[in-house]
C-alpha positions in Angstrom: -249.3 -74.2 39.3 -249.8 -71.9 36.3 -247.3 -70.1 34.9 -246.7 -66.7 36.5 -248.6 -63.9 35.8 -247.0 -60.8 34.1 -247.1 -58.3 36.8 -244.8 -60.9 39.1 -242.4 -61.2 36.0 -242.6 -56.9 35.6 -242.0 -56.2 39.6 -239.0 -58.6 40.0 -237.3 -57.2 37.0 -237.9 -54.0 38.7 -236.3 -54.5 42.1 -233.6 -56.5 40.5 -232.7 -53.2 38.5 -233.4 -51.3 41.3 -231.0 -53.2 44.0 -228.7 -53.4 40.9 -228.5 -49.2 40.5 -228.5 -48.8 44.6 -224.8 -51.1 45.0 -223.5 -49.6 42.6 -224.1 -45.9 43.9 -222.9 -47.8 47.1 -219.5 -48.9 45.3 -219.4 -45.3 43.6 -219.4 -43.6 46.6 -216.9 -45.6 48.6 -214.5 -45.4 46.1 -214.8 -41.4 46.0 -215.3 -41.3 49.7 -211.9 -39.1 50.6 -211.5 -38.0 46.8 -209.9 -34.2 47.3 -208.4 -34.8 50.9 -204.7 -35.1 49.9 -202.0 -32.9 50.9 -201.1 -31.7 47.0 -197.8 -29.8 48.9 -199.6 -26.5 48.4 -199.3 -25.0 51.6 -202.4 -23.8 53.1 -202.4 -21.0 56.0 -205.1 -20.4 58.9 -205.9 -16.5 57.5 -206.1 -17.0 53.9 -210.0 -17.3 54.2 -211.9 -15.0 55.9 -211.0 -12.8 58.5 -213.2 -11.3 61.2 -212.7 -7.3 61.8 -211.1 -6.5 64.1 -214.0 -4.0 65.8 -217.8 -3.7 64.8 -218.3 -0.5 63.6 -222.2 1.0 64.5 -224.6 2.3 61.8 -226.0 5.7 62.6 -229.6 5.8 60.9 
């Protein structure tokens, strides 16, 4: 055998960088998985988002 052409050399490089940048997204994201899901002691009541009126009201056109 000859030695290895270029291209091989060029496309394993490649995928090595490539599997290299897809664990550690992997890691990344498991370790930020539940990031912001802590009770922080601020209390936190049903109605302090929206709240749906309490009758629809028609538009006369």
């Amino acid at each position: 055998r000859g030695p290895r052409p270029a291209w091989v050399t060029a496309g394993c490089l490649v995928a090595f960088a490539l599997a290299i940048t897809l664990i550690s997204f992997m890691v990344h994201r498991l370790k930020n998985k539940d990031e912001g899901n802590y009770d922080m002691g601020n209390e936190r009541h049903a109605n302090d988002g929206y709240q749906k009126p309490a009758r629809q009201e028609e538009c006369e056109t």
